[in-house]
C-alpha positions as CSV (number, residue, x, y, z in Angstrom):
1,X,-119.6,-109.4,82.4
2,X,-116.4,-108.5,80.5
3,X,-117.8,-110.1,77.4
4,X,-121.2,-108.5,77.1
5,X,-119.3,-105.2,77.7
6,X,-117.1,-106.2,74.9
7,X,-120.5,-107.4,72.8
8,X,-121.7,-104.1,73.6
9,X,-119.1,-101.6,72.2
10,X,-118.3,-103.9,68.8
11,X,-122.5,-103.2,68.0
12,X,-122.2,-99.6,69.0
13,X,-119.2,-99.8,66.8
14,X,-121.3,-101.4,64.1
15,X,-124.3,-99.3,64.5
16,X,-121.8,-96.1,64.4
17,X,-120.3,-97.6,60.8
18,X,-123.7,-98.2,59.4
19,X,-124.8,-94.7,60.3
20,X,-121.2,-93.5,58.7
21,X,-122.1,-95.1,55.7
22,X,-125.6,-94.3,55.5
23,X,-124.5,-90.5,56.0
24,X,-121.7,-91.3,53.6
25,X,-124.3,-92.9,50.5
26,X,-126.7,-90.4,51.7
27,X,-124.2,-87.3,50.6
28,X,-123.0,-89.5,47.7
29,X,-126.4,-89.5,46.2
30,X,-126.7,-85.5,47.0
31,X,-123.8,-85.3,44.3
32,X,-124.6,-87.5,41.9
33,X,-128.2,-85.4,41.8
34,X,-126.2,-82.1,42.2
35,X,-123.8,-83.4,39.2
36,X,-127.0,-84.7,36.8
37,X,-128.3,-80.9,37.8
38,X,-125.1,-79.0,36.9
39,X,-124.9,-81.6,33.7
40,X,-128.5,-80.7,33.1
41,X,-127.8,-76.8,33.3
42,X,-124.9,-77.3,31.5
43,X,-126.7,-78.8,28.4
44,X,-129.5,-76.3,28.7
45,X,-126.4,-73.4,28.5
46,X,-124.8,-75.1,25.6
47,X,-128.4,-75.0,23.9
48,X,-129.0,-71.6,25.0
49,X,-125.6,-70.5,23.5
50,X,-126.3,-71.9,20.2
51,X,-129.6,-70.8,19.8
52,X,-128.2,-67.3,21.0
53,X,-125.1,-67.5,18.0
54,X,-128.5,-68.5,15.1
55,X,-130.6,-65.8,16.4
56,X,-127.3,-63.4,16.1
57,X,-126.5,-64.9,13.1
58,X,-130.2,-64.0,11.4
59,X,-129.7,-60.2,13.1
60,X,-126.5,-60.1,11.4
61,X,-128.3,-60.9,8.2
62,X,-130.8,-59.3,8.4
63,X,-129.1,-55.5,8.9
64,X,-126.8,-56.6,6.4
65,X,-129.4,-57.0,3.9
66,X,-131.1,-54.1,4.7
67,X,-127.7,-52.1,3.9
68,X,-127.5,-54.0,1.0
69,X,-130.8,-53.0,-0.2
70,X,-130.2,-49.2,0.5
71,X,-126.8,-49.8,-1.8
72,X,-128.8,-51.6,-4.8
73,X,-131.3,-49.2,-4.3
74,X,-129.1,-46.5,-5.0
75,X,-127.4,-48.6,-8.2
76,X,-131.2,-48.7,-9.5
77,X,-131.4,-45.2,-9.8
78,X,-128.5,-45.3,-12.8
79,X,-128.5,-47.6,-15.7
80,X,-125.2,-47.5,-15.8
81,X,-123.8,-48.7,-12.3
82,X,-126.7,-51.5,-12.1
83,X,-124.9,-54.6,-10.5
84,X,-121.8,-52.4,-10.2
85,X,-121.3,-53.7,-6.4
86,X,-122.2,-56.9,-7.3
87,X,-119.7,-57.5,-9.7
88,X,-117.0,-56.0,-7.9
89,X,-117.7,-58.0,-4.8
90,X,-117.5,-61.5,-6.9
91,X,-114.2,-60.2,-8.4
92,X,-112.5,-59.1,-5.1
93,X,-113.1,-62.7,-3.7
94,X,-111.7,-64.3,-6.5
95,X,-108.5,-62.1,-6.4
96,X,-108.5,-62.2,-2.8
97,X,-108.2,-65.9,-2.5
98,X,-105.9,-66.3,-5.9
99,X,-104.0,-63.7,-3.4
100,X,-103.8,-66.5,-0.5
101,X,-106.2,-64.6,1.4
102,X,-108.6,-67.5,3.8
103,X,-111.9,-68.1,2.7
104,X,-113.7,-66.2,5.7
105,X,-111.3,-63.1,5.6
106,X,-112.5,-63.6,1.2
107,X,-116.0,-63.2,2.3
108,X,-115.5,-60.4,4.4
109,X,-113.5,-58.2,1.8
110,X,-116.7,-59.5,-1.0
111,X,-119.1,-58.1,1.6
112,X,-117.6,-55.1,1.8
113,X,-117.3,-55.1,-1.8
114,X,-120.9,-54.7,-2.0
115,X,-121.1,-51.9,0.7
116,X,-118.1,-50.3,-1.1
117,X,-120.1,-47.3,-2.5
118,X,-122.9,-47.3,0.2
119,X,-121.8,-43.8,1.4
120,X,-122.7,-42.1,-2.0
121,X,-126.2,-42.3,-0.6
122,X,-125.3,-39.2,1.3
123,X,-124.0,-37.6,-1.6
124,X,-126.5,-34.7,-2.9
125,X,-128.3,-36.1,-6.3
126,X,-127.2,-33.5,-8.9
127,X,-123.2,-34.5,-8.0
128,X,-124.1,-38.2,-7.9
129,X,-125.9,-37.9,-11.5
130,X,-123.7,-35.2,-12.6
131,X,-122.8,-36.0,-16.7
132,X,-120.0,-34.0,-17.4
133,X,-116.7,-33.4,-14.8
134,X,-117.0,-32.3,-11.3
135,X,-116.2,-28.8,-10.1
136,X,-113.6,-29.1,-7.3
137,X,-116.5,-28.5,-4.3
138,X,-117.7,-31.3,-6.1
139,X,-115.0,-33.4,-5.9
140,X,-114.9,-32.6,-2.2
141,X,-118.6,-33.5,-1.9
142,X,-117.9,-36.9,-3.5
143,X,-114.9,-37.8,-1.8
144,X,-116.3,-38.1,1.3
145,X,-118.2,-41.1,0.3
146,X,-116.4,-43.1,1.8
147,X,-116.1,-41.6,5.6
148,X,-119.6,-42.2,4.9
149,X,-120.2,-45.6,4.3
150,X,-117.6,-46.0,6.7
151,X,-119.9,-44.6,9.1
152,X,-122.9,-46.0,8.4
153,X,-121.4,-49.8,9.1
154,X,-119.5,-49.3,11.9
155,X,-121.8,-49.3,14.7
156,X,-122.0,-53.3,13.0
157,X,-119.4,-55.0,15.5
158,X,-119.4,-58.1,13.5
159,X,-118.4,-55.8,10.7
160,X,-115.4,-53.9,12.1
161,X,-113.0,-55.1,8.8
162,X,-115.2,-54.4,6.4
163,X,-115.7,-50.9,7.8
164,X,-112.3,-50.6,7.5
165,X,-112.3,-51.6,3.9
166,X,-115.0,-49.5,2.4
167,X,-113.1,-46.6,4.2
168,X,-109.9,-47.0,2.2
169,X,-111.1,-48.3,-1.3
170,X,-110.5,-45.1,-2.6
171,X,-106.5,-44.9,-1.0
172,X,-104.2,-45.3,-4.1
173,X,-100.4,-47.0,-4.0
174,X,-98.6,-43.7,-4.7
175,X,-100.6,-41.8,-2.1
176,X,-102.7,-40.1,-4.7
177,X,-106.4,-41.3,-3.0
178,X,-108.5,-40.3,-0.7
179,X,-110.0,-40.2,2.4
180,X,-106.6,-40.4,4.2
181,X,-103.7,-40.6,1.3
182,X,-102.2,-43.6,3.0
183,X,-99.9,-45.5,0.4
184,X,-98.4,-48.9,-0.2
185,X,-98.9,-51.8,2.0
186,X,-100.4,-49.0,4.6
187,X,-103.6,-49.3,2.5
188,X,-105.4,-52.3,4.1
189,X,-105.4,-55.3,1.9
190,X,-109.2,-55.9,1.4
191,X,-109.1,-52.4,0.5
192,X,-106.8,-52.7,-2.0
193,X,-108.0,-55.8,-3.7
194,X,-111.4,-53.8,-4.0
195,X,-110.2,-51.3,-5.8
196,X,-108.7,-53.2,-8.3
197,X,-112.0,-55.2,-8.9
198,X,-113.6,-51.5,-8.6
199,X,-111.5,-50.3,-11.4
200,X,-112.0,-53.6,-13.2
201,X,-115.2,-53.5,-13.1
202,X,-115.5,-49.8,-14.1
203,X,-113.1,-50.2,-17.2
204,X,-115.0,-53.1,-18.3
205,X,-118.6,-51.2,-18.2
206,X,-120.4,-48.5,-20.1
207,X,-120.6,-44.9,-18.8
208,X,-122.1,-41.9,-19.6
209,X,-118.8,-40.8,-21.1
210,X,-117.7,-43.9,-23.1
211,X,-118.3,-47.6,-24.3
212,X,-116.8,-50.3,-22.4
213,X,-113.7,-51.5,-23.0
214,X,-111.7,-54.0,-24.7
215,X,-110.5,-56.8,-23.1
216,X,-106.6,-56.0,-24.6
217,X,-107.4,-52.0,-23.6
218,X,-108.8,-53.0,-20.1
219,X,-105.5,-55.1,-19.7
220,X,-103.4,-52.3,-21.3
221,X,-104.8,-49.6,-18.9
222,X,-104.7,-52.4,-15.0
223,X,-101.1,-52.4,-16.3
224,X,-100.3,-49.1,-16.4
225,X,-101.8,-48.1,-13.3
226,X,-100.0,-51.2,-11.3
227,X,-97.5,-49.9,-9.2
228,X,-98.9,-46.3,-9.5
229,X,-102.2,-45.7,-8.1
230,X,-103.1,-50.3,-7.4
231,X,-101.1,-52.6,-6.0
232,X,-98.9,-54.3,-8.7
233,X,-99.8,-58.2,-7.3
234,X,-103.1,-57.5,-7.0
235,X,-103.1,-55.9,-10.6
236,X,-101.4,-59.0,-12.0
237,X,-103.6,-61.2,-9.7
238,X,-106.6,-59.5,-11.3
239,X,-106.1,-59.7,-14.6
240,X,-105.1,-63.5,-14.5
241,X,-108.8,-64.9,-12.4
242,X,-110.5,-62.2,-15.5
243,X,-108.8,-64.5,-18.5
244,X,-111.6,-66.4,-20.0
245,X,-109.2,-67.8,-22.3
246,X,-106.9,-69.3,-19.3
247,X,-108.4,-72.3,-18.3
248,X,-108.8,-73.3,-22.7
249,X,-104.8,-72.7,-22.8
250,X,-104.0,-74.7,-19.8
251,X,-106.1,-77.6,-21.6
């Protein structure tokens, strides 16, 4: 008798163990299908996310060449600042990485370099076109340029920095410029290194007023106004990535 008692409980026992581990592999396969569902999720968000950042990406494109096409439109108008913002913008990334500036921060300043002068298309067309000097309500009228551009890309998230830049490109070192007379190393640097290119590129061009000129005069005049109204380094910086003739000498 005491042995098929003892039979008895060790299969209960074994029939209790079985169960225990066909619960237990039961709930192990639940998690292995739960995890292969979370992994499965997990790729679909990684693919979602990435397909999110391209269709940002071709948004932020996109309003950015709109912008751009309002600021060549405007160029069009005047034979004489055709290609204006695209010259400045190459120039400002070339002095902006001989200035040790990274080459996304570079393109950022070059982009705004393009924008720089968006805000004149708020500026009434007989002071925009205006041949001989301003009045000084002029003056004021065209000063506010760039507040305007300003404005018109800073609803742009992904272009908070260059916002910042086309506000200032007009701030000069001695606190001489406009819109807010900030001075020195207050002016942001992308702003500064536009407004070298920006003078560059305006010394080097025909105007309604004169001929282009010289290379020695352009050099002559970045000189002179290094230290005064641009950043000296930036000047210097300038003139050097400008010098056809450096790469010949280096030879």
């Amino acid at each position: 008798m005491a042995g098929s008692v003892g039979l008895s409980q060790a299969l209960s026992y074994a029939r209790d163990l079985k169960s225990l581990y066909e619960t237990s592999r039961a709930r192990e396969r639940e998690l292995e299908q739960a995890q292969e569902r979370l992994r499965h999720a997990y790729a679909q968000s990684r693919q979602y996310a990435v397909d999110l950042r391209k269709t940002y990406r071709r948004l932020q494109h996109a309003i950015f060449q709109s912008l751009l096409g309002l600021a060549n439109a405007l160029e069009a108008k005047d034979a004489y600042t055709r290609g204006h913002s695209e010259r400045v913008a190459a120039l400002a990334r070339q002095v902006a990485l001989a200035a040790g500036v990274p080459p996304a921060e570079a393109d950022i300043i070059a982009q705004a370099g393009l924008l720089h002068d968006l805000g004149k298309i708020g500026i009434p067309e007989h002071v925009l076109r205006k041949a001989g000097p301003l009045s000084a309500e002029e003056w004021t009228v065209m000063r506010r340029h760039p507040i305007v551009g300003a404005q018109i890309v800073a609803p742009l998230e992904f272009f908070a920095d260059g916002a910042i830049i086309v506000r200032h490109h007009h701030e000069r070192h001695d606190g001489s410029g406009y819109p807010d007379g900030l001075r020195g190393e207050r002016i942001p640097l992308g702003s500064r290194i536009v407004a070298v290119a920006d003078v560059y590129d305006a010394l080097t061009s025909d105007r309604p007023y004169r001929p282009r000129l010289s290379r020695e005069d352009t050099v002559r005049q970045l000189r002179a106004e290094g230290g005064r109204t641009l950043d000296v380094r930036l000047t210097t910086l300038c003139i050097q990535v400008t010098d056809d003739g450096a790469a010949e000498r280096a030879i």
